[in-house]
N, C-alpha and C positions, 0 to 999 in steps of 0.2 A: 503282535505287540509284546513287549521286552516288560521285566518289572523297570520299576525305577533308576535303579543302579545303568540297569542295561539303555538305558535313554540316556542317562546322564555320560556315561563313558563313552556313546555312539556321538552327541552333540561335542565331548570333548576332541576324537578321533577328526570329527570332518574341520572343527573351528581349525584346530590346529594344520591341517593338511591346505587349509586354504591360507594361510599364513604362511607356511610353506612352500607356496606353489608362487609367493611374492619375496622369497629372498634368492636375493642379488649376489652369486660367488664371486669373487676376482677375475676366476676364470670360467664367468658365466652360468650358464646354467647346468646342474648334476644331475647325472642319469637319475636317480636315485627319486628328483622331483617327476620322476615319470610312471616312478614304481607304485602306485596307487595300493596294491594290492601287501606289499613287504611293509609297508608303512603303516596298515592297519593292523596286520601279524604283530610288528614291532612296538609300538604305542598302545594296541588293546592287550599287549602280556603284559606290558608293566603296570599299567592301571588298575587290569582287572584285581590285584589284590588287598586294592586298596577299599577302605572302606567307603560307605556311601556319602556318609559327612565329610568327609576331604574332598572327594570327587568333585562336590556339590560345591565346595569354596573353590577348588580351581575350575571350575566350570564359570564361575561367576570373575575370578581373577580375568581370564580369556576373555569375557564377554563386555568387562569393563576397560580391557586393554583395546579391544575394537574400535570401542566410541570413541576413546583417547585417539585411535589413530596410532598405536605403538603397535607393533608386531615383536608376540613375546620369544616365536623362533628365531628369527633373526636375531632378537637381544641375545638369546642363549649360545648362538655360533658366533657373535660380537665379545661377550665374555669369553669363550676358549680362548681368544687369540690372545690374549694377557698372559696366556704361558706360550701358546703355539707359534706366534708373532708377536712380540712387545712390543717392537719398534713398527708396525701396523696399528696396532692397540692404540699405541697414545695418538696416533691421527684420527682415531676417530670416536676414543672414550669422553669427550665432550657432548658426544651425540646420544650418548646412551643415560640413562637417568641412575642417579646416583643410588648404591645400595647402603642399606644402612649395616652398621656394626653388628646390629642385633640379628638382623636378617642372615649377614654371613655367617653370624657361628651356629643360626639353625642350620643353614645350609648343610656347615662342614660337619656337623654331628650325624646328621641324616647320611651323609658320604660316609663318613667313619662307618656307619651301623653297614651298607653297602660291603662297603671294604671286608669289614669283619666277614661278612657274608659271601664273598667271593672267593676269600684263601678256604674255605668249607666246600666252596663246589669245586674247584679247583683242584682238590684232593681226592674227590669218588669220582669227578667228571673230566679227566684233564683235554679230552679227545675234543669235546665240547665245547671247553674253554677255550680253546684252540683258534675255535671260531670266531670270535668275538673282540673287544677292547682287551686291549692288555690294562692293567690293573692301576697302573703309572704311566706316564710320558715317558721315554726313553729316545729323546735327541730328537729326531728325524722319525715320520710313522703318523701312526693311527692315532685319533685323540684316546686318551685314556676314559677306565671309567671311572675315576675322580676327577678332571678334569670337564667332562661329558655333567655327567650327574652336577656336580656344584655348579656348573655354568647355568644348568638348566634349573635348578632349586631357585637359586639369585634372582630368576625374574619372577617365584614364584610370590605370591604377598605372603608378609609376617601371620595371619592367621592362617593361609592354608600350611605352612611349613610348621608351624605349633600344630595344629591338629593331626597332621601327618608324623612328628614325632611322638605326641602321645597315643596313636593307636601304633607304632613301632614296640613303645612301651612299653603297653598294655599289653604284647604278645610274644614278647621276647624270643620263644621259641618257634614262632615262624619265620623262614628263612626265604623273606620278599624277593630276595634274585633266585635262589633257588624255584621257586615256584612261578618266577617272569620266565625263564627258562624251561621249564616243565611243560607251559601252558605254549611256549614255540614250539617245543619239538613237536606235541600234537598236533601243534595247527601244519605242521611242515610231514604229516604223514606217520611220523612216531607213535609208537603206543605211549613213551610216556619218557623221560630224560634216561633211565635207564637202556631203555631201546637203544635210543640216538645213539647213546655212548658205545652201545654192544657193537650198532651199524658202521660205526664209527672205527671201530677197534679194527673190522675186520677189511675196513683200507686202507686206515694206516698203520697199522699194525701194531 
């Protein structure tokens, strides 16, 4: 048996994967809905540093999105296409529930704080970063991780994004992607994001 945290971040891991495992690509279904295992690597790094009372609001956001009948993955790869696809977007942003004003600027603050935090690993870590979202959209490519991240803030409800910026707040100097990162390369064999980057160095030089 896990403490609390650890039940709440395991029920967030599965809701979400089963959500998941019900969105519909253009071009069908992605490998990616097959990776059970990269998908918990990837959603338990980021959560776990999050504190137990945000957990516990987005665990309850998921849980009342269910009964609703919304699937909040799907909403959050329906908002990227508003940069990635526009002219996709307006087909089918009637489908999607409207977000409020107050909602997007927690969203784009919780990004900003992100952002800030990325040109920081990006600097000790580049080998690393390498791996990963580029930081911005750039044409044609990978979603960005401000584009990724706000899409996915946007479905989250106006309490858990308030309480998730006040423990950001509250800690200023922890560096939340720093430590989602950290917390991958152990789970992928690393001793620890220094590792990676060393292992890293000595492939690509």
């Amino acid at each position: 048996m896990g403490n609390g945290k650890d039940v709440i971040l395991r029920r967030i891991v599965l809701t979400e994967w089963d959500m998941f495992q019900q969105v519909k690509g253009i071009d069908g279904r992605a490998d990616c809905q097959d990776d059970f295992e990269t998908f918990v690597i990837m959603r338990s790094s980021q959560f776990d540093s999050w504190e137990e009372n945000v957990l516990a609001s987005y665990l309850f956001d998921l849980e009342e999105a269910k009964a609703a009948e919304r699937n909040l993955i799907m909403e959050k790869y329906a908002y990227m296409m508003a940069e990635t696809d526009p002219a996709y977007f307006d087909q089918i942003k009637h489908l999607l529930p409207p977000v409020s004003e107050e909602v997007y600027f927690l969203a784009e603050r919780i990004t900003k704080y992100y952002l800030e935090w990325e040109m920081e690993v990006e600097k000790k870590y580049p080998r690393v970063r390498m791996q990963g979202r580029p930081a911005e959209n750039m044409g044609a490519g990978p979603v960005s991780i401000h584009n990724y991240l706000r899409s996915e803030l946007m479905t989250y409800s106006k309490k858990t994004l308030m309480l998730l910026l006040a423990s950001i707040e509250a800690k200023p100097e922890l560096n939340r992607y720093k430590d989602s990162l950290n917390r991958m390369a152990k789970a992928y064999g690393y001793r620890n994001l220094d590792d990676a980057e060393y292992e890293l160095s000595k492939i690509m030089g």
